[in-house]
C-alpha positions in Angstrom: -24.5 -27.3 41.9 -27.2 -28.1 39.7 -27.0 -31.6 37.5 -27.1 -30.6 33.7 -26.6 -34.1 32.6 -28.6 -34.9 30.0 -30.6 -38.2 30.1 -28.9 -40.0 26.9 -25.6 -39.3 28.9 -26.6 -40.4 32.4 -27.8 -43.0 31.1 -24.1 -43.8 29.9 -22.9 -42.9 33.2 -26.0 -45.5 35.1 -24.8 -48.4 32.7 -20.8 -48.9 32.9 -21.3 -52.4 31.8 -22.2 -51.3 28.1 -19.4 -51.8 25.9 -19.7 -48.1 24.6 -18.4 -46.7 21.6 -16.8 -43.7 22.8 -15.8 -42.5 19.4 -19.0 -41.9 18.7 -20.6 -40.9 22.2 -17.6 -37.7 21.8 -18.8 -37.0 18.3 -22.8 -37.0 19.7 -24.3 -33.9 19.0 -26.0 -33.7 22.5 -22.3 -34.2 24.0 -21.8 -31.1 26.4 -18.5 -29.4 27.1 -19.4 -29.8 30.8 -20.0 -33.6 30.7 -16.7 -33.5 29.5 -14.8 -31.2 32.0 -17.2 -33.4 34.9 -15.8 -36.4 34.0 -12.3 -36.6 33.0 -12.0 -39.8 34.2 -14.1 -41.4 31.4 -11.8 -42.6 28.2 -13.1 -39.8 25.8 -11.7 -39.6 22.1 -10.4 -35.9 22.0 -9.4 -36.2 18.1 -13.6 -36.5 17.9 -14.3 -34.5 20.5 -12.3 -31.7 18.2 -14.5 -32.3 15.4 -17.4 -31.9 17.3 -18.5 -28.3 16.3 -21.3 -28.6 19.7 -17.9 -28.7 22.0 -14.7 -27.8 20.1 -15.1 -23.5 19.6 -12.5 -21.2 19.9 -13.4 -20.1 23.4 -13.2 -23.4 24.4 -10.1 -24.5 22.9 -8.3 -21.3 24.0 -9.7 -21.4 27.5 -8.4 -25.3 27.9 -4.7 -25.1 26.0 -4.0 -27.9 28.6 -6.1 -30.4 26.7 -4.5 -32.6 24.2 -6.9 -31.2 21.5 -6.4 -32.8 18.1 -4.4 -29.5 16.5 -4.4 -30.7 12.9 -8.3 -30.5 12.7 -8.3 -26.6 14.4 -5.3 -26.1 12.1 -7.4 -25.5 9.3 -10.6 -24.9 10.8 -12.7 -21.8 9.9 -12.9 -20.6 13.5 -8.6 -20.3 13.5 -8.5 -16.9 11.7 -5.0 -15.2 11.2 -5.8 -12.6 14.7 -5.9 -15.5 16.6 -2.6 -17.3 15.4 -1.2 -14.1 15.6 -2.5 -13.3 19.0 -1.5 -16.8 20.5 1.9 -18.0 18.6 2.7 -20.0 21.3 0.0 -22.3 20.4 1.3 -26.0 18.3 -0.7 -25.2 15.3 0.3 -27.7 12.4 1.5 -25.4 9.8 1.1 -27.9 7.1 -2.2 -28.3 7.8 -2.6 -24.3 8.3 -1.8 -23.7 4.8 -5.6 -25.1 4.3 -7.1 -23.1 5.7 -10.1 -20.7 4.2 -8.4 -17.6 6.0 -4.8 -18.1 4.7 -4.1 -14.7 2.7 -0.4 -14.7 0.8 0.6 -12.0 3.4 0.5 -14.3 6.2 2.1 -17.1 4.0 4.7 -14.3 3.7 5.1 -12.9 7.4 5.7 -16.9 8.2 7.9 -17.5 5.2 9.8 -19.8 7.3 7.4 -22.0 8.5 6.6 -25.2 7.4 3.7 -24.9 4.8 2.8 -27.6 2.4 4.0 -26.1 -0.7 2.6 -28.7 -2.9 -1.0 -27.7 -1.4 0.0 -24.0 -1.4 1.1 -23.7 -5.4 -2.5 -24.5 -6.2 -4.0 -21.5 -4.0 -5.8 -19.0 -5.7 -4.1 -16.6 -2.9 -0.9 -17.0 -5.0 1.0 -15.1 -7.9 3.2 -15.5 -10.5 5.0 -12.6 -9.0 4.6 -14.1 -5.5 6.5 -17.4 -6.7 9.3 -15.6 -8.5 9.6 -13.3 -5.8 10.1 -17.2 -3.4 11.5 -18.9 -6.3 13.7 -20.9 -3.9 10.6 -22.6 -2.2 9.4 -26.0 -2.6 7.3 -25.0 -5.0 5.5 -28.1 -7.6 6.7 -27.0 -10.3 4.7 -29.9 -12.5 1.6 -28.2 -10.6 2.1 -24.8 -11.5 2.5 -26.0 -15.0 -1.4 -27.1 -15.5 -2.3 -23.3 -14.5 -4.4 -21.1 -16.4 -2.5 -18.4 -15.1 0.6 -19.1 -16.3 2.6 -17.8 -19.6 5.4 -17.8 -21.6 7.4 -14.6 -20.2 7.2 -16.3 -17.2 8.3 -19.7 -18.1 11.4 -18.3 -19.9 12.6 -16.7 -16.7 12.4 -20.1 -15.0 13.3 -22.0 -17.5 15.7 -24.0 -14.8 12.8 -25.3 -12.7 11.2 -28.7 -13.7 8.4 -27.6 -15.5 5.6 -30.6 -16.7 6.3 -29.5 -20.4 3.2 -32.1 -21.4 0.5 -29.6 -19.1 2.8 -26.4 -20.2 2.0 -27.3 -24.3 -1.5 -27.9 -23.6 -2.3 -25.1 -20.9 -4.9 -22.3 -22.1 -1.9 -19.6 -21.2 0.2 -20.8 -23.6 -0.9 -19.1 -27.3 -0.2 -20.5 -30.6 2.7 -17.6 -31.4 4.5 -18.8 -27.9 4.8 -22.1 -29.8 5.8 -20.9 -33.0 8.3 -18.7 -32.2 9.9 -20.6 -29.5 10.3 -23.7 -31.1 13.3 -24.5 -29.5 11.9 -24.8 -26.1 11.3 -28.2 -25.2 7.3 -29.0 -26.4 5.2 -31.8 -26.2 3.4 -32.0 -29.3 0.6 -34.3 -27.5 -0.2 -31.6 -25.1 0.3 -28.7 -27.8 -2.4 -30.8 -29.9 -4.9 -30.5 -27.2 -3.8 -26.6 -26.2 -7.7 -25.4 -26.6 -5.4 -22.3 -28.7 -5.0 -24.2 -31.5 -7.6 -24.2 -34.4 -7.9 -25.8 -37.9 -6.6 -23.9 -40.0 -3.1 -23.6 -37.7 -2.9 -27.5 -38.3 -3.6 -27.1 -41.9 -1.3 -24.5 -42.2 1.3 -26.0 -40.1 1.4 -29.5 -41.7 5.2 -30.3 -41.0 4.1 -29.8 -37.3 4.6 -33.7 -35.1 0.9 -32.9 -34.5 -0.5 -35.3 -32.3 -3.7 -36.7 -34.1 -5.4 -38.4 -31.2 -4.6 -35.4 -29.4 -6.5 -33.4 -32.4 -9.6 -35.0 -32.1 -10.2 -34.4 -28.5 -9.2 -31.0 -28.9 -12.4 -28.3 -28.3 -10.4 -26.0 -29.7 -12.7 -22.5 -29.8 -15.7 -24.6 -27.5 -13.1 -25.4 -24.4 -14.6 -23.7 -21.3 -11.9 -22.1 -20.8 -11.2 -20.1 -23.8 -15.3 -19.5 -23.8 -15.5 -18.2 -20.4 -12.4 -15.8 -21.6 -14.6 -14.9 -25.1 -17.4 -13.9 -22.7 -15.3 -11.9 -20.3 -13.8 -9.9 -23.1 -17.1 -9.1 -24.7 -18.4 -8.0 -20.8 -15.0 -5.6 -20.8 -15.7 -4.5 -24.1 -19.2 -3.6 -23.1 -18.5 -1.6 -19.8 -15.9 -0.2 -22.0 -18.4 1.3 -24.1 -20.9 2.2 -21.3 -18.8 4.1 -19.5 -17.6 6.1 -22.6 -21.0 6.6 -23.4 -21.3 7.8 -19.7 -19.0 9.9 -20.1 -19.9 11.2 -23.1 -23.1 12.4 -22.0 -21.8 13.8 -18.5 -19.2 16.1 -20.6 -22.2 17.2 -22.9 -24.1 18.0 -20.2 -21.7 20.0 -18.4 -20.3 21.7 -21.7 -24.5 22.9 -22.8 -25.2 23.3 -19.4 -27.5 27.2 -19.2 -25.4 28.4 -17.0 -22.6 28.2 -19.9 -25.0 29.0 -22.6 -25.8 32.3 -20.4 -22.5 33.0 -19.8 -21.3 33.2 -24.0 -24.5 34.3 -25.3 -24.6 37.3 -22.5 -21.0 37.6 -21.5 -20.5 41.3 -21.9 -16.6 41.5 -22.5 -17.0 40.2 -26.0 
């Protein structure tokens, strides 16, 4: 058989009386899965030699299950896409770690209800509904988390109105409007976080005056300049726009059609008339 060995590591091999950092020798880039496999007597770190992108691919991890590879790292690797968890359940992926990773789609959350997912780290998903959490509404979900998103509003709010919402980040979140305020008043607010709800304007505080406005609050408010309600200004004018092209598009596609010669022959020629 021929020695691949590489220099750096027989020089390892030559010098036993080193006191070597082996943490770092299984995170070396120049590390070889076959220095590994001819030498399992050496005391190698296989938590690093996980993380070591050179040695730790799928085809080796799958081809060596027997190896005490460090499964919260592959759990939400890149490389673990949802074929290969479904191809191989019988593998101890760490589902709380799994909920991490880029691949996770809601409909594999969902064929794996039962599993052990971090829920905390899974309510902030973009992969994740409104509809999706009412449809689980009995999961751990983090409730004081979902509060602070911008997709949330009021209808749905009022149909949970059981869970322990964080009524400071509901009164100040971009979803809730001005007239959910108003005409809910007797929903629990927190007039500090409706004082800094980017909704709110001048001339609702001045014509709201009896309000327990939050002054502070007030002053840091961006009101009409807060990112978020900008990028939603500029989204509406770029709907508003395609709106328009495409009627224009329209428009002249029916025109055409409508003058085309072939009509114009047809009713200036047509001889039943």
């Amino acid at each position: 058989m021929t020695n691949t060995t590489s220099k750096w590591f027989q020089y390892i091999l030559d010098h036993p009386e080193i006191p070597w950092n082996w943490n770092r020798i299984c995170w070396n880039p120049n590390l070889t899965w076959e220095d590994i496999e001819a030498h399992p007597e050496l005391p190698w770190d296989w938590r690093e030699i996980t993380m070591n992108p050179n040695i730790a691919t799928w085809d080796t991890i799958h081809s060596n299950p027997g190896k005490p590879w460090y499964w919260t790292y592959i759990s939400y690797s890149r490389y673990l896409t949802l074929e290969r968890i479904r191809e191989n359940p019988h593998l101890p992926y760490v589902w709380h770690h799994l909920t991490g990773n880029p691949n996770l789609t809601w409909e594999f959350v969902k064929e794996n209800i039962d599993k052990p997912w971090d829920w905390n780290y899974l309510t902030n998903l973009p992969i994740v509904s409104l509809e999706n959490i009412e449809e689980y509404r009995d999961k751990p979900w983090n409730w004081g988390l979902l509060s602070t998103h911008k997709i949330i509003n009021l209808y749905f709010v009022k149909r949970n109105l059981d869970k322990p919402f964080n009524w400071f980040y509901l009164s100040e979140n971009p979803g809730i409007t001005w007239m959910d305020i108003k005409n809910n008043l007797s929903l629990p607010w927190d007039w500090r976080g409706v004082s800094l709800n980017p909704n709110i304007t001048w001339d609702i505080v001045k014509a709201n005056p009896e309000k327990p406005w939050d002054w502070d609050s007030l002053a840091k408010n961006q009101m009409e300049k807060h990112p978020v309600l900008k990028r939603r200004a500029q989204e509406e004018k770029e709907s508003r726009e395609r709106c328009i092209a495409r009627t224009r598009q329209v428009k002249e596609e029916m025109m055409m059609v409508y003058w085309h010669p072939d009509r114009y022959d047809k009713w200036c020629f047509d001889d039943t008339e």
